[in-house]
Phi, psi and omega in degrees: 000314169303326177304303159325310192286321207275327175277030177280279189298313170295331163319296195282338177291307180286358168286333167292345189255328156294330178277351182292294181343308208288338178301310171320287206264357138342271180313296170283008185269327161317341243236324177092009163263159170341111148281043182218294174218124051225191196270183225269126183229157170274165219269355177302254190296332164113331164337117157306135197255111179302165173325294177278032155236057201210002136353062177344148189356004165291306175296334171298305180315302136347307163270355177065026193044050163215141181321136191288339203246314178242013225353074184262165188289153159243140177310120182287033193249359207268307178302313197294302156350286188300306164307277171007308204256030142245033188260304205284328180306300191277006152265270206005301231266281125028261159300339176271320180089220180243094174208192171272347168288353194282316178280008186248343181271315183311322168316313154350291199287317199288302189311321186291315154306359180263305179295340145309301155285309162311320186284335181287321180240055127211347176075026147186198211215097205282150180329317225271001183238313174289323172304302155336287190305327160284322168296302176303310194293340154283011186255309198277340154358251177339346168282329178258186177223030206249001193250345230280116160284354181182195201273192174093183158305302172300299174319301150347270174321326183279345178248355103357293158318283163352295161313287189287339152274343180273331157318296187309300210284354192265299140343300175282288206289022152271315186294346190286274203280353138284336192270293177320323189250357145224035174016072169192168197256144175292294182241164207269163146308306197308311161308331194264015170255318173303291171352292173283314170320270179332309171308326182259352170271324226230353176066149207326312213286300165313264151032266191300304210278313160013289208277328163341288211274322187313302175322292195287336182289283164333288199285346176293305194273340169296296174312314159315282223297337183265341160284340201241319171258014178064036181268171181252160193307329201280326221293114274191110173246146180288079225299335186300346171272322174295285171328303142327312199279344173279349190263345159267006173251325163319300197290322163275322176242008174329286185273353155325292202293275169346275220297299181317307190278337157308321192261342160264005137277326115012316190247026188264165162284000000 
């Protein structure tokens, strides 16, 4: 039982020092800047922000969420990020147990969140995350079981492929069959890249509840927002925040969710 609390804790710690990270690039990576250097300054004054005050969310706190130098305000989004990703570390851990999956889902988890927040403030989902979050979810296969068409290695992979084309291709044939019939695009390629990203960590199955709860999640807040701001059907949402969110009820609860509906069809007339 101590051994639990303690990879527990530890979970939850590198999720605040991976969630420091996620900030860095949530912010430069749009931006075309370095996420390495140069280090992290506040943006009032331009002050480099020493070591104790770069604490995960400790320093915010500490500081009352103002610069230690001009006191200009810091965004409470620096802190929310960092909990946020050591909340999704220690369920990894939490549902995975002590295994190799637990670090192939936190990686999981940390993309859907970067990629998230970047689609929320700019409205869209750069290559420089997805393409890699596709490549990394097939190499890493084999560490997992959530995909496998068979025994081995391959089999992983081949359902990882699998996965991850019926994302692209399932997206791309809506941007496709929208761009022909009002000759504009509905949605960005980028969704059809998170997509397949989601498909090579999480495999057809993943896929489906994925683009399910992302859909039904989207058209929920679309309708609120047209109900509440008057928008019009044309209003552009960051579809790429729904898609996280489907792809992290995929990822903790996907095949529970498979497995139910499989026995409820089944027992439908």
């Amino acid at each position: 039982m101590q051994l639990q609390i303690l990879l527990g804790v530890y979970a939850a710690v590198l999720g605040l020092i991976v969630g420091s990270y996620l900030n860095v690039v949530i912010y430069r990576l749009p931006l075309g800047i370095s996420t390495v250097f140069p280090r992290s300054r506040c943006p009032g004054c331009g002050t480099a922000i020493r070591a104790v005050d770069n604490v995960p969310v400790l320093s915010f706190l500490l500081l009352r969420g103002r610069c230690r130098q001009c006191a200009a305000r810091i965004s409470w989004r620096y802190p929310a990020v960092e909990a946020a990703t050591a909340a999704l570390f220690l369920a990894c851990y939490l549902r995975f147990g002590i295994s190799l999956e637990a670090p192939v889902a936190a990686l999981f988890a940390a993309l859907m969140l970067a990629l998230a927040m970047i689609d929320y403030d700019h409205m869209i989902l750069p290559d420089k995350l997805t393409y890699p979050g596709i490549a990394l979810g097939l190499l890493l296969q084999p560490l997992v079981s959530w995909t496998r068409l068979g025994e081995g290695p391959w089999g992983a992979v081949a359902g990882a492929a699998l996965g991850a084309a019926l994302g692209a291709g399932v997206l791309l044939a809506v941007w496709i069959a929208w761009y022909l019939w009002r000759h504009e695009e509905g949605m960005g390629l980028g969704d059809v890249k998170m997509l397949a990203l989601i498909g090579a960590f999480l495999g057809w199955k993943g896929v489906l509840v994925a683009l399910f709860f992302g859909a039904l999640s989207g058209a929920a807040v679309g309708l609120t927002l047209m109900a509440v701001r008057g928008l019009d059907f044309k209003a552009k949402l960051p579809f790429g925040v729904f898609l996280a969110l489907g792809g992290l009820i995929a990822l903790f609860a996907g095949e529970p969710l498979v497995r139910a509906y499989a026995a409820y069809a089944q027992l439908s007339p």
